[in-house]
TORKOL-4160 file (C-alpha; in steps of 0.2 Angstrom, whole numbers, padded with zeros to 4 digits, m for minus):
260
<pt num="1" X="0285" Y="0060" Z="0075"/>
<pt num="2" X="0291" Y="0076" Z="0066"/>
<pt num="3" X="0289" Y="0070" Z="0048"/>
<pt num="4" X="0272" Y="0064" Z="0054"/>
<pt num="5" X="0267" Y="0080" Z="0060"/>
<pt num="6" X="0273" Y="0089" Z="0044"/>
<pt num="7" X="0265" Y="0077" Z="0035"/>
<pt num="8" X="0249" Y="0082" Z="0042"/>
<pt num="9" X="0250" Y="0099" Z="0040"/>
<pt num="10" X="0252" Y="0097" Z="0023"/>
<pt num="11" X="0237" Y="0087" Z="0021"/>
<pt num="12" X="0226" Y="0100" Z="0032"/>
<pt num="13" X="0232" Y="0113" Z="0020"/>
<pt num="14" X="0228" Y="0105" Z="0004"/>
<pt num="15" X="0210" Y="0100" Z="0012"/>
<pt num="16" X="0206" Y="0120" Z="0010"/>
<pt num="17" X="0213" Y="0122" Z="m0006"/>
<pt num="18" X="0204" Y="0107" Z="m0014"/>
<pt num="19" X="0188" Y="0111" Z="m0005"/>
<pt num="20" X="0189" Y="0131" Z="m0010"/>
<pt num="21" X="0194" Y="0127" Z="m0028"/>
<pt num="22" X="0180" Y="0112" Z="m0031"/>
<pt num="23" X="0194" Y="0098" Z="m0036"/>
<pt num="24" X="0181" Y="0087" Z="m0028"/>
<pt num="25" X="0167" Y="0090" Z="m0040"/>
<pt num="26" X="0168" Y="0077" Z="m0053"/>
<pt num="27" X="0160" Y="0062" Z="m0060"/>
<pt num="28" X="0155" Y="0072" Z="m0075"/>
<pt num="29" X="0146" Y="0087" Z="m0067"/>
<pt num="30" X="0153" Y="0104" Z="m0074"/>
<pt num="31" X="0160" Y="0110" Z="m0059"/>
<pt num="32" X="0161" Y="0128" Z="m0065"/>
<pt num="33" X="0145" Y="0129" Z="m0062"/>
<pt num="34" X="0144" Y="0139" Z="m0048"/>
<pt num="35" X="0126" Y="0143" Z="m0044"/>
<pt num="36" X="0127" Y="0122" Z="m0039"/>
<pt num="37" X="0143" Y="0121" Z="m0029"/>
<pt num="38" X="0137" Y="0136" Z="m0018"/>
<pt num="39" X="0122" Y="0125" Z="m0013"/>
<pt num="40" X="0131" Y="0113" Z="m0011"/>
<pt num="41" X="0141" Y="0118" Z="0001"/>
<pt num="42" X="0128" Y="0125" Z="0011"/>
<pt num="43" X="0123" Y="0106" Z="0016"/>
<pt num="44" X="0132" Y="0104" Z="0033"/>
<pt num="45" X="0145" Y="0089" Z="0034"/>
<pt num="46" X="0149" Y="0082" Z="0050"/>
<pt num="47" X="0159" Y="0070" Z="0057"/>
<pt num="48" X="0158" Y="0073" Z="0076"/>
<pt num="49" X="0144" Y="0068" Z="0088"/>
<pt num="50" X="0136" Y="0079" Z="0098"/>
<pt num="51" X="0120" Y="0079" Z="0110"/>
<pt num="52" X="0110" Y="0086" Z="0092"/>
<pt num="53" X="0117" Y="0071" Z="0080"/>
<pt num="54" X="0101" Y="0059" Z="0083"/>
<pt num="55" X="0084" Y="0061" Z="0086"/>
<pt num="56" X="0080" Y="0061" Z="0105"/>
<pt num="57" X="0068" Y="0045" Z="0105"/>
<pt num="58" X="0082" Y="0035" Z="0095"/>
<pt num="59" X="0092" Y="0036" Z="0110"/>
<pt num="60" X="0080" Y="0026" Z="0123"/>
<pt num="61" X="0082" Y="0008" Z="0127"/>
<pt num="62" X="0072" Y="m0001" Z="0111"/>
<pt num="63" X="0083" Y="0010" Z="0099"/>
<pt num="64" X="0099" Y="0013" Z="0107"/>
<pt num="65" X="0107" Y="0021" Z="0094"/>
<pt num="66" X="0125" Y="0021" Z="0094"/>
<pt num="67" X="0142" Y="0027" Z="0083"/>
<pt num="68" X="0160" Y="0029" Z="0083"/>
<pt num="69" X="0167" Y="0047" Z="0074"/>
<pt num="70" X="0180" Y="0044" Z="0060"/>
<pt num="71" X="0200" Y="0048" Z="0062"/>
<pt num="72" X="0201" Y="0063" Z="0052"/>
<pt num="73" X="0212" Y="0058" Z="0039"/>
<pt num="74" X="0199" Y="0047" Z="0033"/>
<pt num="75" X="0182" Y="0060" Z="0036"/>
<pt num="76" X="0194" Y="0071" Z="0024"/>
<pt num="77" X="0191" Y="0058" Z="0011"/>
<pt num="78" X="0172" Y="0052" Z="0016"/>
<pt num="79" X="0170" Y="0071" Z="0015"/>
<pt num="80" X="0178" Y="0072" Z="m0004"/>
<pt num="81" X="0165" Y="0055" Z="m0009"/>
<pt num="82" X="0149" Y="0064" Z="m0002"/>
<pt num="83" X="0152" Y="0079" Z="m0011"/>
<pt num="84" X="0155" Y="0070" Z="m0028"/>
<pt num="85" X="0138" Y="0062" Z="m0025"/>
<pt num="86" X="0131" Y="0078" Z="m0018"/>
<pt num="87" X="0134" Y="0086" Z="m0037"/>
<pt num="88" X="0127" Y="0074" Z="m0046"/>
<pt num="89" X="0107" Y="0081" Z="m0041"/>
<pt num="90" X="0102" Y="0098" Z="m0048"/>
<pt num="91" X="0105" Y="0112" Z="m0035"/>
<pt num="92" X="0086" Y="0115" Z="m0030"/>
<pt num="93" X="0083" Y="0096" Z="m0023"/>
<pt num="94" X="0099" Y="0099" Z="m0012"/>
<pt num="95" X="0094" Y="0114" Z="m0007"/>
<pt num="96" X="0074" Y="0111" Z="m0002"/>
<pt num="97" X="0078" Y="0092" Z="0005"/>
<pt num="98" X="0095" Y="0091" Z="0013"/>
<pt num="99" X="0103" Y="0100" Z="0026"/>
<pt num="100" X="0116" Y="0088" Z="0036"/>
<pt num="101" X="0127" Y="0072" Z="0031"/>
<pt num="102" X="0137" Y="0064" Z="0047"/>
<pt num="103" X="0148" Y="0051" Z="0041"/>
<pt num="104" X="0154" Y="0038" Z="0057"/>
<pt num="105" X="0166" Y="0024" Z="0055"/>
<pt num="106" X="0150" Y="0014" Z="0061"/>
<pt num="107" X="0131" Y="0016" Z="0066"/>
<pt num="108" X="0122" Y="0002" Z="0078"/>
<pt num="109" X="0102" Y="0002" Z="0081"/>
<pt num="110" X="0093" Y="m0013" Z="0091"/>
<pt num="111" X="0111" Y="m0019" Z="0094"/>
<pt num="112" X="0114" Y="m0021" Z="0074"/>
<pt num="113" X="0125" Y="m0011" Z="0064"/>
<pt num="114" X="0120" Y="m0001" Z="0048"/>
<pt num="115" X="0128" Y="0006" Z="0033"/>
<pt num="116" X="0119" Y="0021" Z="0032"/>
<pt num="117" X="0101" Y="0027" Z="0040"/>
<pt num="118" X="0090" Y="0045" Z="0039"/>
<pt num="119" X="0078" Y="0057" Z="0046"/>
<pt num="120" X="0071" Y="0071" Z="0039"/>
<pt num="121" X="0083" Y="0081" Z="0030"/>
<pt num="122" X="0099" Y="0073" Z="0037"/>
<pt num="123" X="0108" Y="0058" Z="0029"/>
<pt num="124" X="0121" Y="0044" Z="0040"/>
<pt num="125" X="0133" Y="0035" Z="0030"/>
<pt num="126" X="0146" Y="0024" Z="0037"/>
<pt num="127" X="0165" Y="0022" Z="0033"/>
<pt num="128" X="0172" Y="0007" Z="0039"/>
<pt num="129" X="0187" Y="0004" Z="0027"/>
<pt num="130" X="0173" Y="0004" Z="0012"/>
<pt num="131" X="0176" Y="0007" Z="m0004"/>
<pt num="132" X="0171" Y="0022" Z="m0011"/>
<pt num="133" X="0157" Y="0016" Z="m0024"/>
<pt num="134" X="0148" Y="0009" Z="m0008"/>
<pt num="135" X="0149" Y="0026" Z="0002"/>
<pt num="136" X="0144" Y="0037" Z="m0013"/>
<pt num="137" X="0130" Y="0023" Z="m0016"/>
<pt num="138" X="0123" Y="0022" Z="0003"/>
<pt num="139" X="0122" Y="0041" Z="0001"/>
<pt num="140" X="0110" Y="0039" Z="m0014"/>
<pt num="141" X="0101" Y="0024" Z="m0005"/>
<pt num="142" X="0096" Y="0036" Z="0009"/>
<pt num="143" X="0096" Y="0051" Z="0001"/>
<pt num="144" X="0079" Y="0042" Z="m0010"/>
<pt num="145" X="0072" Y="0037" Z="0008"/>
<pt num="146" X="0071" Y="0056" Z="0011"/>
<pt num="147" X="0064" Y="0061" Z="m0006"/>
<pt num="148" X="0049" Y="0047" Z="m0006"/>
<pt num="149" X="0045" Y="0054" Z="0013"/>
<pt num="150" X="0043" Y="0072" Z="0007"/>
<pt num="151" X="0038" Y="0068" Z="m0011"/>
<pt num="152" X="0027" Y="0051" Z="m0007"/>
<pt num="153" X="0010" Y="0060" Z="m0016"/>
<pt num="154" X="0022" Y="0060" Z="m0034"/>
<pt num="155" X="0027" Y="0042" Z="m0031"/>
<pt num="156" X="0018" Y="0029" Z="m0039"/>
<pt num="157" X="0016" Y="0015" Z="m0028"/>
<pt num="158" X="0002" Y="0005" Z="m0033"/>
<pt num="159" X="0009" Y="0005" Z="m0053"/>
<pt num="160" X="0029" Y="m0001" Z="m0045"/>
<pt num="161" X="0021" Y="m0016" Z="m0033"/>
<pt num="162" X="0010" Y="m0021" Z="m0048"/>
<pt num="163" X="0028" Y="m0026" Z="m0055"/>
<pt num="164" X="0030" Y="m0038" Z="m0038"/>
<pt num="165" X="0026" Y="m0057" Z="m0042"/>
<pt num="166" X="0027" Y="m0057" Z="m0022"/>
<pt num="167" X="0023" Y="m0047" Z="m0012"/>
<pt num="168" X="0035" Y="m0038" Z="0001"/>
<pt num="169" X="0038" Y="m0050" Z="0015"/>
<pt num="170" X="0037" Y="m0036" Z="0027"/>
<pt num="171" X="0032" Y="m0019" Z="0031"/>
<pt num="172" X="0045" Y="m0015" Z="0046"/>
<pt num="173" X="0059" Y="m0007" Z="0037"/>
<pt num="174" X="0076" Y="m0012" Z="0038"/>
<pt num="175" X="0079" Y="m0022" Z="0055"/>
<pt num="176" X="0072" Y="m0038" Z="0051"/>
<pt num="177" X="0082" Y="m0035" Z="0031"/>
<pt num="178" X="0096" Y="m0035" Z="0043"/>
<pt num="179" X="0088" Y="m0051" Z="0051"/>
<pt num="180" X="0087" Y="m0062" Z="0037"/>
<pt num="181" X="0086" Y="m0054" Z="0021"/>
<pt num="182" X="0100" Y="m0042" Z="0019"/>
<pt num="183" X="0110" Y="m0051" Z="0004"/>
<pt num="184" X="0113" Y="m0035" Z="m0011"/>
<pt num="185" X="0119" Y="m0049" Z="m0024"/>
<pt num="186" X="0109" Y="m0048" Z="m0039"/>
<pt num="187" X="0098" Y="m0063" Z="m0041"/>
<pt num="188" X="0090" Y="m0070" Z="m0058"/>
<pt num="189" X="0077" Y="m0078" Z="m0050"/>
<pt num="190" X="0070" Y="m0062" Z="m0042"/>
<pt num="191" X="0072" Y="m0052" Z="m0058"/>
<pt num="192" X="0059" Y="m0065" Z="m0065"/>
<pt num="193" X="0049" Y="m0058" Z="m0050"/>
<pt num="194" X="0053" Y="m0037" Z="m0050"/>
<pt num="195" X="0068" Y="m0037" Z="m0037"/>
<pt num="196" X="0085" Y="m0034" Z="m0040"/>
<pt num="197" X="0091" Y="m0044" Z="m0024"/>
<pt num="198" X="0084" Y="m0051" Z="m0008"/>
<pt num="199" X="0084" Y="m0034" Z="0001"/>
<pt num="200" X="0074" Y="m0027" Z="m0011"/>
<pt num="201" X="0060" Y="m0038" Z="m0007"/>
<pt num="202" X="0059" Y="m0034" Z="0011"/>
<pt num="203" X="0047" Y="m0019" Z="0008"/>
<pt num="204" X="0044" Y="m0004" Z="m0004"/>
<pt num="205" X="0057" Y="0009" Z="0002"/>
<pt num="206" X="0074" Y="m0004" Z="0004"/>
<pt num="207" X="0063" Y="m0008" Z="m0016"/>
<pt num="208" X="0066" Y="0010" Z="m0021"/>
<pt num="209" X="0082" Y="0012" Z="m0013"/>
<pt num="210" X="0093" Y="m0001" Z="m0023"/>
<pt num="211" X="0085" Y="0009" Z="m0039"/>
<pt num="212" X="0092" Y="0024" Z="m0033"/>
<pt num="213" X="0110" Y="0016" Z="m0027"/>
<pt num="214" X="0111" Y="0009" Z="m0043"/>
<pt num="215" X="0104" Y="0020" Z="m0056"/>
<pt num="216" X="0117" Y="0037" Z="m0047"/>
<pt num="217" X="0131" Y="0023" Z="m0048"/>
<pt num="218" X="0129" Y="0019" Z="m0065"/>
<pt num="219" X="0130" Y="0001" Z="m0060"/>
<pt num="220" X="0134" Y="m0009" Z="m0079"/>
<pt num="221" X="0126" Y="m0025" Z="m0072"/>
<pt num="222" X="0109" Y="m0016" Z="m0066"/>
<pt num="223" X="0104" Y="m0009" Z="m0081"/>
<pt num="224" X="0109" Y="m0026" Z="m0091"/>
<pt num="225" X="0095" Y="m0033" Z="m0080"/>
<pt num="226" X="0084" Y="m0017" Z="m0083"/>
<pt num="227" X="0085" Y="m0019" Z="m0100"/>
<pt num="228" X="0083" Y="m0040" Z="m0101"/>
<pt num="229" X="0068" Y="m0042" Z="m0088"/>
<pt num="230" X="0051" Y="m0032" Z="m0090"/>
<pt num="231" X="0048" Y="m0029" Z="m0074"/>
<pt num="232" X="0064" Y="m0020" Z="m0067"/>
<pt num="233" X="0062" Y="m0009" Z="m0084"/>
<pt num="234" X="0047" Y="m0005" Z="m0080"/>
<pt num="235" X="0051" Y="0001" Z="m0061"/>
<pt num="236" X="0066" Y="0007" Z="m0069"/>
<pt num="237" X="0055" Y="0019" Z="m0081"/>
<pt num="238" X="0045" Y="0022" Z="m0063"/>
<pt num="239" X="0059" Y="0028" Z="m0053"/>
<pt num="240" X="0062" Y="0041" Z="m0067"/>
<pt num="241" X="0043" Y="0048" Z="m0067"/>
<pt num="242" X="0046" Y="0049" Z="m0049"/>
<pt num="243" X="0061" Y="0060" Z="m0048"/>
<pt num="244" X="0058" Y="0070" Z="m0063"/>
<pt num="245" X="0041" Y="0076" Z="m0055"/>
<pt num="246" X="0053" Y="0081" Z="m0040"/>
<pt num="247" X="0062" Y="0091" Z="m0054"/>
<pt num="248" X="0058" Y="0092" Z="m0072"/>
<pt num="249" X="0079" Y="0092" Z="m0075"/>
<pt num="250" X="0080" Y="0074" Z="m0066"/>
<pt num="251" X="0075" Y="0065" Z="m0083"/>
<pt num="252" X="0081" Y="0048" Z="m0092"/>
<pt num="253" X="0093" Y="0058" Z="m0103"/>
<pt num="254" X="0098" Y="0065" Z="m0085"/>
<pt num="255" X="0102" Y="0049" Z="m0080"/>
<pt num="256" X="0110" Y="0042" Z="m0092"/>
<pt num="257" X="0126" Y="0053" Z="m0089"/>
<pt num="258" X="0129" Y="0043" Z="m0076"/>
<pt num="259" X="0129" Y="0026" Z="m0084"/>
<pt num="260" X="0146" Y="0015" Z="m0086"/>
């Protein structure tokens, strides 16, 4: 118990010298910079729940919104992953669109659990046992929710579902995804058609979403299929337009630093 509780000390001590010093600023990001690593640490991380964590009507009896905190060994890392991906954005977007991130172990709505969900200028992610590729990537898949809600006029909607060979199967978001067409893995026969996988056919947001997942990951294999089917390139040029009119800096040659 003793060697435990040394043990922990010593991990709480190098928590504040990591987080005052910036070692967790990486992925290519000068973390020198700081200008960017002061607004970033003015976005609130949490890992507690409280009567304030969820909007009051997602608590009645059709939501029932539900979560279970993190140990705080692994919020310390969760915490390390959200900040890496918190630097990849130029300071101002951070600063005028987020101002929370809680990270949970898990996240349940209509008695289904979710890896990640948003409202307003908050952010949920989820850290059961996951990798940290899919944690930094459910950030960027909600973290897009909240830009085309507050941005929607500089999104071009009608040129992206011009790329769609079907149309969305529906328009109520992710609980019937989670119903029936949830699956992430990349599929062939919907590139032909403009989707990367079966979520992303379910309606325009989960669409956009697994750009922006994929595009702030750097994934190898999406932008192999970007670049070999017409009609992903073209919502991958789209999904460019739309975040550089957010901000000027968020161009192609921005995003290709964060390519594999």
């Amino acid at each position: 118990m003793k060697r435990i509780l040394i043990s922990m000390a010593l991990l709480i001590t190098l928590y504040y010298v990591v987080k005052q010093s910036g070692l967790f600023f990486s992925n290519g990001i000068d973390s020198s910079d700081l200008d960017d690593r002061e607004v970033v640490s003015l976005v609130d991380i949490r890992w507690k729940l409280d009567e304030r964590t969820f909007p009051s009507h997602w608590k009645g009896d059709e939501i029932q919104v539900r979560a279970e905190e993190l140990d705080s060994i692994t919020s310390f890392r969760t915490e390390g992953i959200i900040r890496n991906a918190l630097m990849k954005y130029p300071a101002s977007v951070i600063k005028k669109n987020l101002e929370i991130v809680y990270m949970f172990k898990n996240i349940s709505f209509y008695d289904q659990e979710y890896g990640g969900t948003n409202y307003e200028r908050t952010v949920y992610v989820t850290n059961d046992g996951y990798e940290e590729d899919y944690i930094e990537e459910t950030f960027h898949h909600e973290f897009s929710s909240v830009l085309l809600a507050r941005y929607n006029d500089k999104f071009n909607a009608e040129e992206w579902e011009k790329c769609n060979s079907i149309e969305y199967w529906d328009e109520s978001g992710g609980v019937n995804a989670l119903n029936g067409r949830s699956s992430e893995e990349f599929d062939a026969n919907l590139h032909e058609k403009g989707f990367l996988h079966e979520y992303a056919t379910t309606d325009l947001e989960n669409d956009l979403n697994s750009f922006a997942e994929n595009i702030f990951s750097g994934n190898k294999e999406f932008y192999a299929v970007c670049e070999n089917y017409p009609k992903l390139k073209k919502k991958f040029q789209l999904f460019v337009n739309f975040y550089s009119e957010i901000d000027p800096a968020m161009d192609e040659e921005f995003f290709e630093r964060f390519r594999k």
